[in-house]
N, C-alpha and C positions, 0 to 999 in steps of 0.2 A: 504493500500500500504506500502513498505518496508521505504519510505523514515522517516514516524513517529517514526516507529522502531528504526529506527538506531538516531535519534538526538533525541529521550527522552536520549539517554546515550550520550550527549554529551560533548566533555570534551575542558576545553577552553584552546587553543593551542596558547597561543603567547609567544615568547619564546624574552629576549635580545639579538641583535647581535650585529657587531662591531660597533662602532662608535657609539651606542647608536641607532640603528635601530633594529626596533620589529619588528619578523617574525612571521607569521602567518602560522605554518604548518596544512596544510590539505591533509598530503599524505596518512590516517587512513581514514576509515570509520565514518561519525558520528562527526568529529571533525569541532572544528569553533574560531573563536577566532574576538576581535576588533580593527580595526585601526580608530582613528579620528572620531568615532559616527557610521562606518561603519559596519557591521556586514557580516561577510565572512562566511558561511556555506560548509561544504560538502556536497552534494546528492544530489539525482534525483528523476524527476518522468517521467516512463516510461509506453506505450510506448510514444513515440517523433516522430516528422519528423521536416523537415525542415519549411515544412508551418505552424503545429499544434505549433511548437518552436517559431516561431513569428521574427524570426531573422532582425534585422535593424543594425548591423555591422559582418560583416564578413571581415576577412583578410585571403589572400592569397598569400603569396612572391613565390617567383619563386628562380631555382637554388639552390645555396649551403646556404642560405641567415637563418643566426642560428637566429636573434630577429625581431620583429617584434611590429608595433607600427601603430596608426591612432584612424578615431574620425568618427563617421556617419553625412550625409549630403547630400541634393539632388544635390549639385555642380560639376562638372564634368569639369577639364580641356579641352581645344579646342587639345589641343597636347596629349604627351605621356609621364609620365603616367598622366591617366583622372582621379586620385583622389592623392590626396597630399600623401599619404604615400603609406603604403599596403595594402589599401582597397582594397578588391574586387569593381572594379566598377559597375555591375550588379546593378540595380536601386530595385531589389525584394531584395538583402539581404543587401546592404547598403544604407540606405537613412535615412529623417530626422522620428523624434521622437516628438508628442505631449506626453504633462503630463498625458493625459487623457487615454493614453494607457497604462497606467504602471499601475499594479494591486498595489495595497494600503491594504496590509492587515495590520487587528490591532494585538497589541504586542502579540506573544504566544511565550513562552520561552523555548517551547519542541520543534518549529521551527526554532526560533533566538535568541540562547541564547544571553544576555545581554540585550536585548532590553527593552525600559522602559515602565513600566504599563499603560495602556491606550493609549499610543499612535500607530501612523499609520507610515508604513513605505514602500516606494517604492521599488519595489522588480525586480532586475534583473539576468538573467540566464547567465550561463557560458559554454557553449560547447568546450571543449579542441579536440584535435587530436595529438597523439604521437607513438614512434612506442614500440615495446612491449620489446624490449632489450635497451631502454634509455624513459620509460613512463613520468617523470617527468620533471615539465614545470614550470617557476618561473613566475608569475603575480608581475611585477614590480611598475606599479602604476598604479593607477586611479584617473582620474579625469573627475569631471560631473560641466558641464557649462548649465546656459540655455541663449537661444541666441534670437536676434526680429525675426527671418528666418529661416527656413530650407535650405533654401541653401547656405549658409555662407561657405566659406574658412577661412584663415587667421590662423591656426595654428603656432606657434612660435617657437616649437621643431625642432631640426637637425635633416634631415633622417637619423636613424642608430645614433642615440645617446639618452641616457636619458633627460628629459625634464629636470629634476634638477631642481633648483633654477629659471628656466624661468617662464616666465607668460604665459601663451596657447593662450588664446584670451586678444585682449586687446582693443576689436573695440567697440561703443557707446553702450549701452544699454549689453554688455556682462555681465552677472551678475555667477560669481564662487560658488558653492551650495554643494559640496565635493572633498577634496583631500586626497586621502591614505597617503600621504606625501613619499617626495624625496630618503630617504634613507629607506623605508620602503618594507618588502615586503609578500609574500602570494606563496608559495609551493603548487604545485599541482600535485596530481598524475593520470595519464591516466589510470593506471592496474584496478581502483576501480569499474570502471562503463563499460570500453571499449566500444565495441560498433559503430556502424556510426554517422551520423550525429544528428545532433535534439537532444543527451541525454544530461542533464545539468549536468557538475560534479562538478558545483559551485551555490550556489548561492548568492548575495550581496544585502542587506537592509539598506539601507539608511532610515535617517529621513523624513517623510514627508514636516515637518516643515523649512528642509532648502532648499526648492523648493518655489520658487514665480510664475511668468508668462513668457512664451516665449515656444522654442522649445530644449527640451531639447537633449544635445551632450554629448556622453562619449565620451571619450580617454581612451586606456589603452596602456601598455608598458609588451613585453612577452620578456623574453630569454634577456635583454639588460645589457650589461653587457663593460664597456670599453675595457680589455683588449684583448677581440675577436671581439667584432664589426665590422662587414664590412672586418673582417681578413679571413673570409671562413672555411668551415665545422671544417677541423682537427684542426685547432686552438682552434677553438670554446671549441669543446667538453676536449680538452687538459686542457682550461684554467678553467670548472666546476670542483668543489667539489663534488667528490661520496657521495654516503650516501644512508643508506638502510630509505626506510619506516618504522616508528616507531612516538615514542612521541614526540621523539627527533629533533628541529625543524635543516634540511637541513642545509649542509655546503653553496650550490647552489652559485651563480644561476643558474638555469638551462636552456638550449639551448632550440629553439623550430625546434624539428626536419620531422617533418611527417605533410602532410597534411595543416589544417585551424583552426583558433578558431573561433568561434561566440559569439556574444553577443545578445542574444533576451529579449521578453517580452511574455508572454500569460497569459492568465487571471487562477489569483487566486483559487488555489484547493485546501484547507486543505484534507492530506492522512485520517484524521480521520475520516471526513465524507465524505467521498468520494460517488456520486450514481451516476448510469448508465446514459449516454448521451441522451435524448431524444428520438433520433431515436432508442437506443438501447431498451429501455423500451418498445416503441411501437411494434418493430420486436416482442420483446417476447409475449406482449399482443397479437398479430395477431399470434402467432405460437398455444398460448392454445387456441385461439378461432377455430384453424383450427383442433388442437384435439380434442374439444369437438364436433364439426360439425361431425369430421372422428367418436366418438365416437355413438352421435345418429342415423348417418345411420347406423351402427352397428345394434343397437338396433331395428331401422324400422323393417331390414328385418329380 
């Protein structure tokens, strides 16, 4: 598959920005770079859908509404809106998350560059949506908690503001296991994979090691940016930094404008050995066995 191809050339993309926050451009093919033991990758592996993508966060704002922000969980307000941010409420694409779902593969450096020898690392997928004359979407932060429940609330972020400096959760047994950090960020371009839903244009490896017991929560922060927040589309786009795709990591941030992001999980494929599904192998065995049947009555008569 293409994805091996393109990250044996991978080239590590973190660039200084103001104030001493490290960008992580992945608006190129094949590029990656590290925030905080995180490993941010470019690519895909296609094809995808929505169910084979495994999705357990999905966001969806409505309107003119340029960033976007929330964390998965089976909790559900009695009012409106029935999840704390911009979750999609839909119980199939945002809900809670066992450890045991998350694929855990060990270090290969032609998938994660930096990752260290021997060790295992939790692997999560990024589906973006943008539209084709403004592709690029800036991943502002993440952050991974694991919690005693899946269906916890209690997030501590402002709708429509960056988490910053705040604590996320802060309830008994919350235990924090990665933070991209506050002023940190990750460049993303839509043009590279396009596409519908289900394709990853990202993908993030976390350490194994900094996961204990519970359910685990992400959070992430898209397009958030003070000076346009909650100020509506033409603001928004007014207050971004252009900047073509290259090495050169984004002036950004960049708005999120089209569509949804997703965050899923599915099980583990290295592109290099990749072999045919099951069912797929058996169709084939059953298609030469129907040859060879077609071929001996041939031969009968």
């Amino acid at each position: 598959m293409k994805t091996k191809l393109l990250l044996i050339a991978t080239v590590g993309a973190a660039f200084a920005g103001s104030a001493g926050a490290t960008v992580i451009n992945l608006t190129t093919a094949g590029t990656s770079g590290v925030l905080n033991q995180g490993i941010f990758v470019q690519g895909s592996i296609q094809p995808a859908g929505t169910g084979v993508f495994g999705t357990f966060l999905k966001y969806q704002p409505g309107g003119n509404q340029t960033a976007v922000q929330g964390y998965n969980t089976d909790a559900r307000n009695q009012g409106n809106p029935k999840t704390q941010y911009d979750e999609q409420n839909a119980a199939p694409h945002t809900h809670s998350l066992g450890l045991n779902e998350i694929p855990n593969p060990l270090c290969d450096t032609a998938l994660m560059p930096g990752c260290a020898a021997g060790e295992h690392y939790r692997q999560f997928d990024l589906d973006i949506n943008q539209n084709n004359n403004d592709p690029l979407l800036s991943l502002d932060r993440v952050v991974i908690y694991q919690r005693l429940a899946g269906d916890l609330f209690g997030g501590q972020a402002t709708h429509g503001q960056q988490l910053g400096a705040t604590t996320l959760f802060t309830g008994a047994g919350d235990n924090l296991v990665y933070d991209s950090g506050a002023a940190n960020r990750v460049d993303l371009n839509w043009a590279i994979v396009k596409g519908g839903s289900g394709k990853s244009d990202m993908y993030l490896y976390v350490p194994d090691k900094l996961f204990k017991t519970g359910f685990v929560y992400l959070y992430s922060e898209f397009g958030l940016f003070a000076t346009a927040s909650g100020s509506g589309k033409k603001k928004a786009q007014a207050a971004e930094v252009p900047c073509s795709p290259g090495p050169v990591a984004c002036g950004g941030p960049q708005d999120d404008d089209s569509g949804f992001e997703e965050w899923g999980v599915r099980a583990f494929v290295d592109p290099a050995s990749h072999v045919p599904e099951p069912g797929s192998i058996v169709l084939f065995g059953s298609s030469v066995l129907a040859i060879a049947l077609w071929g001996r009555k041939r031969f009968a008569r």
